[in-house]
C-alpha positions, 0 to 999 in steps of 0.5 A, a space after each residue: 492455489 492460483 496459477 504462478 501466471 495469473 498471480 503475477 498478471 493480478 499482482 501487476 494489474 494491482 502495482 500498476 493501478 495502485 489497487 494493492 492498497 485498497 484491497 488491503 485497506 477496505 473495511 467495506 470489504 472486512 464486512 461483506 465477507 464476516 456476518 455483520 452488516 454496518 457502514 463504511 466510509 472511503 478514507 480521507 486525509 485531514 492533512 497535518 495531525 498530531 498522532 501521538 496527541 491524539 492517541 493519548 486523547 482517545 485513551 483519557 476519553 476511556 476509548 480502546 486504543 488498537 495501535 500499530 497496524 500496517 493496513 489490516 494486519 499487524 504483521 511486520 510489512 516491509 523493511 525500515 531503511 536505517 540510513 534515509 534520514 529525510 524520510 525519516 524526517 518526512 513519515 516519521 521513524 517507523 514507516 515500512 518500505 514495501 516495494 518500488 517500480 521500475 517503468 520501461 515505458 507505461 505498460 512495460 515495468 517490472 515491480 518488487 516485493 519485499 520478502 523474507 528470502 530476498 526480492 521478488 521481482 514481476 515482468 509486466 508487458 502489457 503491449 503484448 497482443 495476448 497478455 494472457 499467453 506465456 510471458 516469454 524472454 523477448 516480452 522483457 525491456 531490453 537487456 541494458 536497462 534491467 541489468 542496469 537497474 539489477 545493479 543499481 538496486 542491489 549494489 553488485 557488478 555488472 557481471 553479477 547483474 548479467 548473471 540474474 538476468 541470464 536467470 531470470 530469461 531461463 526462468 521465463 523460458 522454462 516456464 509456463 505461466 513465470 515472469 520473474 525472479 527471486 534475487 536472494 538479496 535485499 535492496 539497497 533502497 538507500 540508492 534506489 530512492 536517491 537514484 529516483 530522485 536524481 533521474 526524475 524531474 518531479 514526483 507526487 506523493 499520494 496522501 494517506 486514507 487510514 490505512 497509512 499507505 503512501 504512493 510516490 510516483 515519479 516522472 521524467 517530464 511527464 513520464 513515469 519512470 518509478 512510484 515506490 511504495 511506503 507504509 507507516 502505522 495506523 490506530 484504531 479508535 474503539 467504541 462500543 455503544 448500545 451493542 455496536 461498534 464504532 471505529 475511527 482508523 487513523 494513520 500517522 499522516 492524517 489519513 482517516 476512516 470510520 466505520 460501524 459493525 452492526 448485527 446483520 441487516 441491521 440499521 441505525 439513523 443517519 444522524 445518530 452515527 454521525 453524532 457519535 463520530 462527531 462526539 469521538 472527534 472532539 474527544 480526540 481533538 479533531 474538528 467535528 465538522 470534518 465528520 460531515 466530509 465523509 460519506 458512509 457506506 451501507 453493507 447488509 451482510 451476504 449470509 
């Protein structure tokens, strides 16, 4: 199994490039390691769409509908907030919150995940001159701000807020290769977004490319101070044509992106697949030409 150290030094290198979401996003990657080769595209946003409309489209076109999936998986992801009704509004009612991060400043944050046992919580600092050493109790933010940030995302007294951090320094210390906790309690994520939103003087939200992902990133005049991670569903558009399968993967926000599975080292024309996909595109009330928007990806297969 990877070293606790070099799993929470991965997990945070992905939170803070935003790379979490293409590794679980990329069909290019679902290609190289099954024995098929065939083309992928990077997903792209078509901007307002309507979801359902199209669905119903693909299955009157005769096409195998594979609904509900977050990302790659169609394991629940996350938790839906019962009590935000503006995000609601904004991704629709089935979207998953995932995780929010909490910036120091740039290169010292910490991020959570969302667990069955509660949260889990990763210390990054990536001022210190050897990253790779023991994280130690002194590489943490100082006291006030993650007690203050422990209560605000779990609702609880500063008294129990100095206790989880009193936890989570022996952690660190009594460990080599630790930099974090698990807090045996959900977020109240209600508070955490409406705290970002009052603290921040702007915020961007990232559009989706398929796989439904969603990155608001927050800032203090032009420092970030938090991005938090959504998901809503995607769909997946099936056809199967002389012995190859065509994939449209389609989120509720507009993101799109397409693929092919072929025999290994196989190859079929440019024009050919991009004929299909526009075909498909109709079908399901989307402009053809936005298929000429995408640039597709060859994969041989590595077996």
């Amino acid at each position: 199994m990877m070293n606790n150290k070099i799993k929470t030094l991965v997990i945070g290198v992905m939170l803070a490039a935003g790379l979490l979401a293409a590794v679980y996003a990329s069909f290019g990657l679902i290609l190289i390691f099954s024995d098929q080769a065939g083309y992928y595209t990077p997903g792209s946003n078509l901007g307002e769409i309507d979801y359902d409309k199209i669905i119903s489209n693909a299955e009157k076109a005769g096409y195998k509908v594979d609904r509900s999936y977050h990302v790659n998986t169609k394991d629940t992801i996350g938790v839906h907030p019962s009590n935000i009704k503006e995000l609601d509004e904004r991704f629709g009612e089935d979207y998953r919150f995932l995780s929010v991060t909490y910036y120091y400043r740039e290169n010292v944050f910490f991020g959570t995940w969302y667990s069955k046992c509660g949260t889990d919580i990763s210390f990054i600092n990536d001022d210190r001159p050897d990253i790779i050493a023991p994280f130690k109790p002194e590489d943490l933010p100082p006291d006030e701000w993650i007690v203050e940030k422990f209560r605000l995302m779990f609702g609880i007294t500063e008294p129990e807020s100095r206790d989880y951090l009193t936890q989570l320094k022996d952690s660190i210390g009594n460990s080599q290769d630790g930099s974090g906790i698990t807090i045996r309690k959900g977020l109240d994520i209600a508070a955490v977004y409406s705290n970002l939103k009052e603290t921040s003087t702007s915020s961007n939200v990232s559009p989706t490319s398929g796989g439904g992902w969603i990155k608001e990133t927050f800032y203090s005049r032009d420092k970030k101070i938090g991005v938090v991670d959504f998901l809503v569903p995607n769909t997946r558009i099936l056809l199967q044509d002389n012995g190859n399968e065509y994939t449209i993967r389609i989120d509720r926000l507009g993101g799109v992106d397409m693929g092919i599975k072929l025999n290994a080292r196989e190859k079929i024309p440019e024009e050919e697949y991009r004929r299909i996909f526009k075909d498909m595109f109709v079908n399901l009330g989307l402009p053809a030409e936005k298929v000429d928007e995408f640039e597709f990806e060859y994969v041989p297969s590595v077996w």
